[in-house]
C-alpha positions in Angstrom: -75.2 -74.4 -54.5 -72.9 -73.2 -57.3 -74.8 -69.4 -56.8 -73.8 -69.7 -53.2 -70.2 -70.8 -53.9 -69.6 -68.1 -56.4 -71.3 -65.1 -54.0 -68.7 -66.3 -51.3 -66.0 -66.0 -54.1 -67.5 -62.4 -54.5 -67.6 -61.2 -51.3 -64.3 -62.8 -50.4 -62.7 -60.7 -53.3 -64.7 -57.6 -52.3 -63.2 -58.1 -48.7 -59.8 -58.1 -50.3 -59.6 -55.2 -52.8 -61.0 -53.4 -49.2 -57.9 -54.3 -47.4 -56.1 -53.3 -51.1 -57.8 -49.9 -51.3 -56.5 -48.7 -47.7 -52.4 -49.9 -49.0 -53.3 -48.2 -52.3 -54.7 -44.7 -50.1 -51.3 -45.0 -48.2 -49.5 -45.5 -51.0 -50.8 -42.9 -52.6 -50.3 -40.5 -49.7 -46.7 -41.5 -49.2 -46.1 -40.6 -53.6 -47.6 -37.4 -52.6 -45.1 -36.8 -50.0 -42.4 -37.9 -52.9 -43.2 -36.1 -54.7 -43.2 -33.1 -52.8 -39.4 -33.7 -52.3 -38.6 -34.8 -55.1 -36.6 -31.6 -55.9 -34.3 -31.6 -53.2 -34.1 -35.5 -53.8 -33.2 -34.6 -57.2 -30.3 -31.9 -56.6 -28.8 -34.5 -54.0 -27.9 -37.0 -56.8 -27.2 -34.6 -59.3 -24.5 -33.1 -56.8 -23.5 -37.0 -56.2 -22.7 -37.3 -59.1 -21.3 -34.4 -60.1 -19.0 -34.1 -56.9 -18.8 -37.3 -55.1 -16.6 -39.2 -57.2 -13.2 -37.9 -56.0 -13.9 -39.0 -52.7 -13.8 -42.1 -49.8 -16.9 -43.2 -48.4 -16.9 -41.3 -45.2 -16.0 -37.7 -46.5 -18.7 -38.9 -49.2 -21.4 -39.4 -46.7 -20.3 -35.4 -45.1 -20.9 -34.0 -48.4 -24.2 -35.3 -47.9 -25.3 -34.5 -44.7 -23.9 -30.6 -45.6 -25.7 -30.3 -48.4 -29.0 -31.8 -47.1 -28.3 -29.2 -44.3 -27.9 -26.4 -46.9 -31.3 -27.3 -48.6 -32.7 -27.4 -45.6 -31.6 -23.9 -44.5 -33.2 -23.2 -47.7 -36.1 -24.9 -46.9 -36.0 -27.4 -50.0 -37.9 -30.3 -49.0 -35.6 -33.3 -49.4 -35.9 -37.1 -48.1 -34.4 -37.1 -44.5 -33.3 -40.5 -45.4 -32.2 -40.9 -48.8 -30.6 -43.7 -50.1 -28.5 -42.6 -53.4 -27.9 -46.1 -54.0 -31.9 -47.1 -54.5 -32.7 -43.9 -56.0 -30.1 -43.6 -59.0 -30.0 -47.6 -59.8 -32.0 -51.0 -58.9 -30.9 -54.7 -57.6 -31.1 -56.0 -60.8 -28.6 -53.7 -62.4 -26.4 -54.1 -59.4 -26.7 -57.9 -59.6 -25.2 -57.5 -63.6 -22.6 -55.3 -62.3 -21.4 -57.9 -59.6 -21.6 -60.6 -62.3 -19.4 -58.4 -64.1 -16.8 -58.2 -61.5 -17.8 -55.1 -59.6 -17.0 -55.4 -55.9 -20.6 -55.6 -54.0 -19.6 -53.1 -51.2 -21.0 -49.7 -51.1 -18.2 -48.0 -52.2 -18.1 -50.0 -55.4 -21.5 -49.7 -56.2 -21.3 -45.6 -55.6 -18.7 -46.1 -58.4 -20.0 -47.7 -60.9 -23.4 -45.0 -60.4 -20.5 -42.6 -61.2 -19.3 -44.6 -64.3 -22.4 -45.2 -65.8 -24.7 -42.1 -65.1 -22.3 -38.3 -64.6 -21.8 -36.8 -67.7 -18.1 -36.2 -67.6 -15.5 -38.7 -68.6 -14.2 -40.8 -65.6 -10.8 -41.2 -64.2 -10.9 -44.4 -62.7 -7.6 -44.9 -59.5 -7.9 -49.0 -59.8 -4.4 -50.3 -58.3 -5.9 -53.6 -57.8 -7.8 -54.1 -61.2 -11.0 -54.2 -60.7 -12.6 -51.5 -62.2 -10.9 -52.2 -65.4 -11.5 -55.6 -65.1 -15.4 -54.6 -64.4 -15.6 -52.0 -67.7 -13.9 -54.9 -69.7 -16.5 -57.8 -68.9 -19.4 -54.7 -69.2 -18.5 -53.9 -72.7 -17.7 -57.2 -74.5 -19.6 -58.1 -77.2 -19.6 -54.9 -78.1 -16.8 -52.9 -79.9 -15.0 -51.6 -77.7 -11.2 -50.0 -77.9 -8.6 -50.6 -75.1 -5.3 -48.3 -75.6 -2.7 -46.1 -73.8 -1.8 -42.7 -74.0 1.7 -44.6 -75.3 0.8 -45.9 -78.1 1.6 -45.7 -81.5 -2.0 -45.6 -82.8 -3.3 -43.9 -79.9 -4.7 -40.7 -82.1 -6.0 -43.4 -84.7 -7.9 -44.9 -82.0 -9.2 -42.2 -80.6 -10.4 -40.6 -84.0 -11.9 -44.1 -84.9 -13.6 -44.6 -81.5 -15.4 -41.3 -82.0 -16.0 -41.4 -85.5 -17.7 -44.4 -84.9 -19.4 -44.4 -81.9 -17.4 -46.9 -80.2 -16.4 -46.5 -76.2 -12.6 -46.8 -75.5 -10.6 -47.5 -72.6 -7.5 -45.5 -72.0 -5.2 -47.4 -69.6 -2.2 -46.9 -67.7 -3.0 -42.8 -67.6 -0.3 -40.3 -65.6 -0.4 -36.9 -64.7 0.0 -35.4 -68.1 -2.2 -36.1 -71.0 -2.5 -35.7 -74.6 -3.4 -32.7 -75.6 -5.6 -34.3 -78.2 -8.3 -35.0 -75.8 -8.5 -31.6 -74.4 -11.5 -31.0 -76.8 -12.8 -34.4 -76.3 -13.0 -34.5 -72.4 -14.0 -30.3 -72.3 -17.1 -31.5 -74.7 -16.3 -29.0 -77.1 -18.0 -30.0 -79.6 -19.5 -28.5 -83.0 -23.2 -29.5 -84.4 -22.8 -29.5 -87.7 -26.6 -30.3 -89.2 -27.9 -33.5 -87.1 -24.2 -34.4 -86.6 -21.8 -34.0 -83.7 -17.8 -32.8 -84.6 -15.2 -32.5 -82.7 -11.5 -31.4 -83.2 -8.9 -33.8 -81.9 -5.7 -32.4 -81.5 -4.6 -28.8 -82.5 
């Protein structure tokens, strides 16, 4: 009796891993086909967020369809339906960010890709807070250097925030800025053994 119970066990799990191998085949077929676009998938974000940012939400979503029109033309294989969203972050980091104080709407979420993954410095329009209020809540508990372009130890701020590795916050910026963070915002920096310099200032 126990031989018969456990050979129903086995051929019960045998009769699942069959139904599992023909979702693991599709799967497979459909990573293939990924993969296979993966470079045009790839030069989307990257010109996300490299251009995006300056934007609204429907010019944003033009950019897109132009460019995957362009790599088209090109005949770069890209995602017909590609979802920047899903591809450069995940719910769970999305969820933090909301927790945070990050709006939940597209838009928001678009930014705070922006923030967190382009490699140039942002320059954040916020008239009602929020972002601010977002990269405040992100960054406690860590050190972390809120200032304006006004103050009287802005430089010393700015040379101890990158002498140390620390991430500052420059608030309340106009049109014209210092020119001691022409270096620091063009990346010019100079390797100097294993370490990073830069020159603030003239």
């Amino acid at each position: 009796e126990t031989c018969k119970r456990k050979m129903k066990a086995a051929t019960a799990l045998i009769g699942g891993l069959g139904g599992e191998k023909e979702r693991w085949t599709q799967q497979s077929k459909e990573f293939q086909q990924q993969l296979g676009r993966l470079v045009g998938d790839a030069l989307l974000a990257t010109a996300f967020l490299s251009y995006a940012g300056p934007f609204n939400q429907e010019f944003r979503l033009l950019l897109m369809d132009a460019w995957k029109k362009e790599l088209i033309l090109r005949n770069v294989p890209v995602s017909q339906n590609i979802n920047i969203i899903e591809m450069l972050t995940d719910t769970a980091t999305i969820g933090e960010w909301n927790l945070q104080g990050l709006p939940n709407d597209e838009l928001s979420v678009q930014n705070g890709i922006i923030v967190t993954k382009a490699t140039r410095y942002p320059l954040l329009i916020d008239p009602q807070g929020q972002a601010k209020t977002w990269i405040k809540n992100r960054e406690s508990g860590k050190e972390f250097q809120v200032t304006t372009l006004n103050h009287k130890y802005f430089r010393t701020h700015l040379e101890d925030c990158l002498s140390l590795g620390k991430a500052i916050l420059i608030e309340d910026v106009e049109e014209d800025l210092d020119p001691a963070l022409d270096n620091v915002l063009e990346k010019n920096f100079i390797k100097t053994g294993s370490t990073l310099k830069v020159k603030v200032g003239d």
